[in-house]
C-alpha positions in Angstrom: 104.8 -12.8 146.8 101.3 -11.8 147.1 99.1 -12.9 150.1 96.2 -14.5 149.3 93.9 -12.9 151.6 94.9 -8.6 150.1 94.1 -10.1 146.2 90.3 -9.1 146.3 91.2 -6.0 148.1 93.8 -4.9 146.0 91.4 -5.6 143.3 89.0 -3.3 145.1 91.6 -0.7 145.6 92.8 -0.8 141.9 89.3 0.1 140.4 88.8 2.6 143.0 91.9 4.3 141.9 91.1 4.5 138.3 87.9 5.2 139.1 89.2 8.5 141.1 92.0 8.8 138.2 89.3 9.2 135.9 87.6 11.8 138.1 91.2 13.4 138.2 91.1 13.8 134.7 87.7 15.1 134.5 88.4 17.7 137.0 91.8 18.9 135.3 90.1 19.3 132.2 87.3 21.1 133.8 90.1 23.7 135.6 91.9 24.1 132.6 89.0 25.1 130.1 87.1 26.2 132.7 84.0 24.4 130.8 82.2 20.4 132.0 83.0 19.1 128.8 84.3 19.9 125.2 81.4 17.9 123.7 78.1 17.3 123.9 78.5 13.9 125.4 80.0 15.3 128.4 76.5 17.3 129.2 74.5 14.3 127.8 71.4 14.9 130.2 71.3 18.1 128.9 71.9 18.2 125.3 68.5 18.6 123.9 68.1 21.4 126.3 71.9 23.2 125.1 71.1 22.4 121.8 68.2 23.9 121.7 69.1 27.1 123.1 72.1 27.5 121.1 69.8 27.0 117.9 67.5 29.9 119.3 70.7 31.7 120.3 71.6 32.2 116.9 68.4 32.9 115.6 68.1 35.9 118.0 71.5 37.1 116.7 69.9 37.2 113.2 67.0 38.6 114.1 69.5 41.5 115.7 72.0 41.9 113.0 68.7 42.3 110.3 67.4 44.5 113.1 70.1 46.7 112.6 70.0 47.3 108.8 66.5 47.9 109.0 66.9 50.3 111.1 69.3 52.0 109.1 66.9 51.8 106.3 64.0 53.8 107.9 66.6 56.3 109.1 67.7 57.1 106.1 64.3 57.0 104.2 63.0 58.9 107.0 65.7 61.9 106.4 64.5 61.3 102.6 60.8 62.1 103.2 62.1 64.8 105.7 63.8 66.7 103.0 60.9 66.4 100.7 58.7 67.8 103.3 61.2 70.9 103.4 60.6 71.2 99.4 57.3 70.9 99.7 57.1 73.8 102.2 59.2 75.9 100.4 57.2 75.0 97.2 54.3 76.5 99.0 56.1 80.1 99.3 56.9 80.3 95.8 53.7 79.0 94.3 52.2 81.7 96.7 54.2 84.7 95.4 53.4 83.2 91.7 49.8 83.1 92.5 50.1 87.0 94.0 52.1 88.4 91.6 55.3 89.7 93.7 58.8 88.3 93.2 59.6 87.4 89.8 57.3 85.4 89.1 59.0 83.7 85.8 61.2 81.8 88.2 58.3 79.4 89.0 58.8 76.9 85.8 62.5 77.2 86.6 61.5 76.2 90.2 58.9 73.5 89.5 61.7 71.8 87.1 64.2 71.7 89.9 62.1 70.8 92.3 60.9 67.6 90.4 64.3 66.7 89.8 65.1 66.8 93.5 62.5 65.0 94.8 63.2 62.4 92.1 66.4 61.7 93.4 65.7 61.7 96.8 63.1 59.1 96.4 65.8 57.1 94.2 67.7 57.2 97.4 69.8 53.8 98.3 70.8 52.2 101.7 74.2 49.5 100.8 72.9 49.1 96.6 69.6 49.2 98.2 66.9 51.5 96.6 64.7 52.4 99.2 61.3 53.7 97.9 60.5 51.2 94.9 59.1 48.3 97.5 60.6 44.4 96.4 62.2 46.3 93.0 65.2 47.3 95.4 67.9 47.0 92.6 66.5 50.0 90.0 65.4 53.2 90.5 62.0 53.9 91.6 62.2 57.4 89.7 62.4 57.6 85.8 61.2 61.2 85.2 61.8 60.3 81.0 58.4 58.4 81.4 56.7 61.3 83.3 54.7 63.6 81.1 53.8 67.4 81.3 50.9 67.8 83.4 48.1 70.4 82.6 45.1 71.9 84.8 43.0 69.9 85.6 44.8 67.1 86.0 44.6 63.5 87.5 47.1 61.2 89.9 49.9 60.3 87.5 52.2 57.4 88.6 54.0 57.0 85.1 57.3 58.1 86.8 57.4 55.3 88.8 59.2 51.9 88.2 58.7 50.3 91.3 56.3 47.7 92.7 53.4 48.0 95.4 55.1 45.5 98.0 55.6 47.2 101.3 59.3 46.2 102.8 58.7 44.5 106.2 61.1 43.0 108.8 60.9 39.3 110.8 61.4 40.1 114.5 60.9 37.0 115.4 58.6 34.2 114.6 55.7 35.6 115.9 56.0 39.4 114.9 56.6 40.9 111.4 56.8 44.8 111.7 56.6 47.0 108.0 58.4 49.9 107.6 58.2 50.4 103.9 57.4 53.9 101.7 56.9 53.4 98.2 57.3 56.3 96.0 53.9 56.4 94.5 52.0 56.8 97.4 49.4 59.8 97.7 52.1 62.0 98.9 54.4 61.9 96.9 52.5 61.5 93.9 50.3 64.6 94.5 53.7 66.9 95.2 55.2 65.5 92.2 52.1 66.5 90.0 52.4 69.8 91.7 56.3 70.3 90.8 54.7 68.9 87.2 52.6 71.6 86.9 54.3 74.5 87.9 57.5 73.6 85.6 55.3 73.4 82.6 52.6 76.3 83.4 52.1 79.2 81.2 54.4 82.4 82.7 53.1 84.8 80.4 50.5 85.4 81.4 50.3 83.2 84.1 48.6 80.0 84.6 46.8 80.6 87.5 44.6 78.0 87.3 47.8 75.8 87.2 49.3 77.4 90.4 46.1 77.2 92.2 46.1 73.5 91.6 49.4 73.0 92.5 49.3 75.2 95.5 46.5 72.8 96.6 48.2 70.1 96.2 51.2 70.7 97.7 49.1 71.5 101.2 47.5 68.3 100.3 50.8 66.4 99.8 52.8 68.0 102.8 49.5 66.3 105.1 50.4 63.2 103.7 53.9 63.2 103.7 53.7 64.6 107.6 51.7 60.7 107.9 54.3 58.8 106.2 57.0 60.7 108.5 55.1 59.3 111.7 54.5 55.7 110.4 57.9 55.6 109.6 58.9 57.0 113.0 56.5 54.0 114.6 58.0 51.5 112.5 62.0 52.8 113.9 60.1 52.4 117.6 58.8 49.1 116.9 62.1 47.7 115.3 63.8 49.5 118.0 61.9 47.7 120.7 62.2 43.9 118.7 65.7 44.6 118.5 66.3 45.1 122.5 64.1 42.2 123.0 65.9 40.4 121.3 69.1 41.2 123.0 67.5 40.3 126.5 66.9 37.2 124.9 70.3 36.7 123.7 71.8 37.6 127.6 69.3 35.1 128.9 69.9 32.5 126.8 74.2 32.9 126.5 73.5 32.7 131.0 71.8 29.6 130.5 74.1 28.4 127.8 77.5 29.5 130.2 75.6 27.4 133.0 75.2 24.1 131.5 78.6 24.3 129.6 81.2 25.9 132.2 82.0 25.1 135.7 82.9 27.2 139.0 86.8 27.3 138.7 86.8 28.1 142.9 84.4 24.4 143.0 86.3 22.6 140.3 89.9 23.1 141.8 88.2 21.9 145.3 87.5 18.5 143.9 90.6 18.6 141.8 92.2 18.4 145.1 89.9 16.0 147.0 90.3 14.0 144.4 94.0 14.3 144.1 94.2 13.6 147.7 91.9 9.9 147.3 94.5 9.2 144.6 97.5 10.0 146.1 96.0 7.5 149.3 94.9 4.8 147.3 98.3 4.8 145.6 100.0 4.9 149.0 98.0 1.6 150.4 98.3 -0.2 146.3 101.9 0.2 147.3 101.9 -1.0 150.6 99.9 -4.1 149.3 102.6 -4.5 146.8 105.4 -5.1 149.3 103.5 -7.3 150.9 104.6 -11.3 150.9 103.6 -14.6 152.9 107.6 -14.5 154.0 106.8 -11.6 156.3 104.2 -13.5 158.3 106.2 -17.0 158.6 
């Protein structure tokens, strides 16, 4: 029989055990998934902050991943231009040896021709389905040479050839900072050497259309300065998406630290309480039972 006088402190003792069963519990689960809590009412006090840095968490990793393709984007339209730089220097020598008589100077229409056709499909160039020089018309060719007409001496900036639009292709770094990086195929560059290639395929040979190679000739100097700018804005625009890209990366370490703090729990400190509070439970178990065994009898 129980004696009157233990009932309120076995009471007492009964609600501290569950009390430190519950903390038992707690600190098992914490051990085991080495994290405070598997929900967010387990961090209440801090779930607007953990919220909120998981939402910017996974806008940083979107802001990486679209980081990335961009990048590869202006690397491979930079190796584009690149290429078309190399014509256009090469296109020099030719039209030089046209305008001077040595070589064989028939070849030139035969080089113009293939040049245009080269530089056509380099600037039809595409990145995953992607074409890369035709600005937001990224899903046809930038480059229809069918709608390009002969040029003749003098002539004037021609764009027929082109299909694209004039939007330049940008990339969101984060809220704040929007980079460009964007070539489209009719800029001055481009157009001018393609005029050049134009004219040479379709001047006279015999005799020859000096006045036609001269033009050309100038405007392949005057292309290959243009093209040499479009080389170093798109090298800026890989630096800039370069740098967004690591800043966004610190930002993802920084906020996965703060994340790993407010969700997981020292294992070393956890296990320490586990014990302690093991220990309480184990003592308050011990004197429940004592209580228990307990009867008026003994003390007659």
């Amino acid at each position: 029989m129980e004696r009157v006088a233990s009932f309120s402190h076995q009471r007492q003792l009964i609600a501290q055990a569950m009390s430190v069963q519950t903390k038992v519990a707690t600190a098992q689960v914490e051990v085991a998934s080495g994290q405070k809590a598997t929900d967010y009412k387990g961090v209440a006090s801090n779930t607007r902050l953990l919220v909120t840095l998981e939402g910017e968490l996974e806008r940083a990793e979107r802001y990486i991943d679209n980081g990335n393709v961009v990048s590869a984007r202006i690397e491979t339209s930079y190796d584009a231009v690149s290429q078309i730089v190399n014509i256009a220097t090469d296109a020099r020598v030719w039209l030089s040896e046209g305008l001077s008589g040595t070589g064989n100077v028939a070849t030139f229409n035969q080089q113009g021709q293939s040049a245009l056709e080269e530089i056509a499909s380099l600037l039809n160039t595409q990145q995953d389905g992607r074409y890369l020089f035709g600005g937001d018309q990224t899903d046809q060719p930038p480059i229809d040479l069918s709608t390009y007409p002969p040029a003749t001496t003098p002539s004037t900036a021609d764009v027929s050839y082109y299909q694209g639009d004039g939007e330049i292709a940008s990339y969101q770094a984060s809220p704040d900072l929007r980079i460009d990086y964007g070539v489209t195929a009719d800029s001055a560059g481009f157009e001018k050497l393609m005029r050049a290639m134009n004219l040479a395929a379709n001047a006279s040979s015999d005799p020859v259309d000096t006045a036609a190679l001269e033009e050309a000739y100038d405007l392949t100097t005057e292309a290959l300065d243009d093209l040499l700018v479009e080389q170093t804005n798109l090298s800026l625009a890989a630096d800039k998406v370069e740098r967004a890209i690591d800043t966004n990366l610190d930002y993802q370490l920084y906020s996965q630290a703060l994340i790993e703090d407010l969700k997981n729990v020292d294992i070393a400190e956890a296990s320490a309480k586990l014990s302690s509070y093991e220990a309480q439970l184990e003592a308050s178990y011990s004197v429940l039972n004592i209580l228990n065994r307990m009867s008026l009898v003994d003390y007659l």
